[in-house]
C-alpha positions, -999 to +999 in steps of 0.1 A: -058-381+626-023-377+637+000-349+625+017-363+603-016-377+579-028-340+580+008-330+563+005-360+540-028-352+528-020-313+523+010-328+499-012-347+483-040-320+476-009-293+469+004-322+445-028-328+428-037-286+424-006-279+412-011-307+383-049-291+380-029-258+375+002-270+348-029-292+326-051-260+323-016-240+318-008-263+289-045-263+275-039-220+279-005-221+258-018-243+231-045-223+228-032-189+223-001-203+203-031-215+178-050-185+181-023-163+169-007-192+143-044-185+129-042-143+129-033-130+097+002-112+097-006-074+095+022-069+075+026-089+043+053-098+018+043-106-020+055-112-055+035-100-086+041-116-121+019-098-147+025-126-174+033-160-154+017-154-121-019-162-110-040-145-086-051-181-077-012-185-063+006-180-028+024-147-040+056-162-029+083-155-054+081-192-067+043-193-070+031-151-076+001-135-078-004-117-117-023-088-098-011-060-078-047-057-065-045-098-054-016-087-032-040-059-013-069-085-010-047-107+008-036-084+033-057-074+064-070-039+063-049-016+078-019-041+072+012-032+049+014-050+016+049-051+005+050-062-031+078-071-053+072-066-092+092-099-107+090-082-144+075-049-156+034-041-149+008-022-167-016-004-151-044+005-168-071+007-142-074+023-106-057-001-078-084+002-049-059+001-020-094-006+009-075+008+038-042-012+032-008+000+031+010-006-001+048-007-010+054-016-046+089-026-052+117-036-078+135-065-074+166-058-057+191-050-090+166-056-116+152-024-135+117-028-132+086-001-150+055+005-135+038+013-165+006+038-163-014+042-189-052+061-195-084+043-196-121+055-198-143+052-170-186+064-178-195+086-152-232+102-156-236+095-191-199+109-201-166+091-206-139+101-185-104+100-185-087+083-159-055+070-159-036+038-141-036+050-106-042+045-071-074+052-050-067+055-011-086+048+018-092+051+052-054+046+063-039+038+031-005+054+020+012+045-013+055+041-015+072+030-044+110+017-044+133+008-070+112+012-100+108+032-131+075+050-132+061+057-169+035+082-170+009+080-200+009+107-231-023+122-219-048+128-249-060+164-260-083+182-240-090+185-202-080+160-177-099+153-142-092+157-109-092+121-110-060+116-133-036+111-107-011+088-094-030+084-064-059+097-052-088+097-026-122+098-029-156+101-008-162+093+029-139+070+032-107+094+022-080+094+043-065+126+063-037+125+044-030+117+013+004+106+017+030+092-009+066+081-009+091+080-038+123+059-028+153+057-055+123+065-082+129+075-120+102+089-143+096+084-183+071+107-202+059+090-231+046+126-241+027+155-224+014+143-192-014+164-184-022+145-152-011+147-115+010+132-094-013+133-065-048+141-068-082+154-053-100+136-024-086+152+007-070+188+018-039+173+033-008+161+015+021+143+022+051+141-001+089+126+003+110+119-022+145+101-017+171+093-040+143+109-068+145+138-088+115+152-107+116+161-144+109+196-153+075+189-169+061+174-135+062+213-119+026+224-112+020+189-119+021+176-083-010+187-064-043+200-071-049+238-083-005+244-071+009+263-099+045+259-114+072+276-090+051+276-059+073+273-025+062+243-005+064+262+028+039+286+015+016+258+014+000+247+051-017+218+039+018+202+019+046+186+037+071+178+018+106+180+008+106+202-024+111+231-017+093+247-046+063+227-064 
């Protein structure tokens, strides 16, 4: 075979490896561009309508979900689910937040209430009062944005260590129990006997921004923390209050 067939035949094999090598590229591409078209976003955006929405929707703005707890569902565990209230919501039950992340927002110049209000829950025999709250896990951390929180007029007698804005509870409690109050106001509808963050776990996390706390809420922020108490006494409390 004369010099010049060996050279042609080595551009012919180079020709037909490198089309081996761009078809099986192409087949690679496709492949991964479908497996992550498929992957669920960790972080997702939805809208809650508590009269008009349905937890059978898309929780786009045009077609929401009617359930905070739809919106948490829909998101991977240990994803953020960034939801935006479209009108006011009552909560009269605990939101189980299964390792997600949760945002609940305002809409962007709309005054929106996240209404809380108590419920009874039987526990061994005896009814206990609970009130609309939020029940971390694993990872989970609880913001709120925009909004107006209104805290229930607790009934006589003793509350649990339960009644909380958020708490933990069991094996599956987070670290931290961490929550963050962004351009937040509060309305009492009467004694609140409750707390803002309750039992579960022996770290807390608190910041508030653009938020002031009314008077009643001292001592009612964490767990067994009396009226007056400075936060830097406190090793297992970061926050930015400087007295609880």
């Amino acid at each position: 075979m004369s010099l010049e067939s060996e050279i042609a035949n080595l551009v012919s094999k180079a020709t037909d490896l490198i089309t081996y090598f761009s078809g099986k590229k192409t087949a690679i591409d496709q492949a991964v561009s479908a497996a992550v078209a498929a992957a669920p976003a960790i972080s997702r955006n939805f809208f809650v309508d508590s009269q008009l929405g349905s937890d059978d929707n898309l929780g786009t703005s045009g077609s929401p979900f009617k359930t905070i707890d739809a919106a948490i569902k829909a998101t991977p565990k240990g994803g953020r689910a960034d939801v935006t209230l479209q009108r006011d919501y009552t909560l009269g039950a605990h939101v189980q937040m299964l390792g997600r992340k949760l945002m609940i927002r305002g809409e962007v110049g709309g005054a929106r209430k996240l209404v809380l209000n108590e419920f009874l829950v039987e526990n061994e025999g005896v009814n206990a009062r609970r009130m609309g709250s939020f029940w971390q896990s694993d990872e989970s951390s609880l913001e709120l944005a925009n909004l107006t929180l209104s805290l229930p007029a607790s009934t006589a007698g003793e509350v649990g260590a339960y009644y909380a804005l958020a708490f933990c509870s069991g094996s599956s409690a987070p670290a931290v129990n961490a929550l963050r109050l962004y351009n937040v106001n509060f309305e009492l509808r009467g004694t609140f006997l409750g707390l803002l963050m309750g039992a579960g776990t022996s770290l807390f996390q608190l910041s508030l921004v653009g938020t002031s706390l009314p008077a009643a809420l001292n001592g009612r922020i964490f767990p067994g923390v009396a009226a007056g108490t400075a936060s830097k006494d406190l090793g297992y409390v970061t926050t930015n209050l400087a007295t609880l």
